[in-house]
N, C-alpha and C positions, 0 to 999 in steps of 0.2 A: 436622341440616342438610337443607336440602331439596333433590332433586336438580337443579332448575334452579339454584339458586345456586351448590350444588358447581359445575355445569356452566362457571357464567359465571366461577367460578373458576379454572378451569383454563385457559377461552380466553384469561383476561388472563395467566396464566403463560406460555402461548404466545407469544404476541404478545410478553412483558418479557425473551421469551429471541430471539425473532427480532429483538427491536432491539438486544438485547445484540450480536447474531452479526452485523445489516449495521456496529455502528460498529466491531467489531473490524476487521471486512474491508475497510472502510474505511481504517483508518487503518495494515492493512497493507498496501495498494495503494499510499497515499501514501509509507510509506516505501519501499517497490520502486521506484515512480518518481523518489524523491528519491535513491536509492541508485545506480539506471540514468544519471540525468542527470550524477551527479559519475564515475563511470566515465567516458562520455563526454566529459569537460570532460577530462578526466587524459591520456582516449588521444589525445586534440588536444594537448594541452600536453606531451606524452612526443615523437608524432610533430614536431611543431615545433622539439622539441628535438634532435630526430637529423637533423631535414633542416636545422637551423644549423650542427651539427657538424661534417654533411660539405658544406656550402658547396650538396650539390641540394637550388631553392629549386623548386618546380611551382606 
């Protein structure tokens, strides 16, 4: 094998692993976001539930 092509072999390993690593990080961003958002929706819907309970509406 010749060492440019070993060469250009390795650059595409690089590159098939750096796109491997942005869609993981990707798609662990979206679920942190997706995960942060239902938190949120819960602690609205918890809090609305104790200010019905005790009758303090703000």
């Amino acid at each position: 094998m010749r060492p440019a092509q070993a060469a250009i072999e390795y650059l595409f390993m690089i590159a098939l692993a750096l796109t491997m690593v942005l869609i993981a990080v990707r798609l662990l961003h979206r679920t942190v976001q997706t995960a942060a958002d239902n938190v949120n929706r819960t602690n609205k819907e918890i809090i609305e539930i104790l200010q019905n309970m005790t009758g303090n509406h703000s």
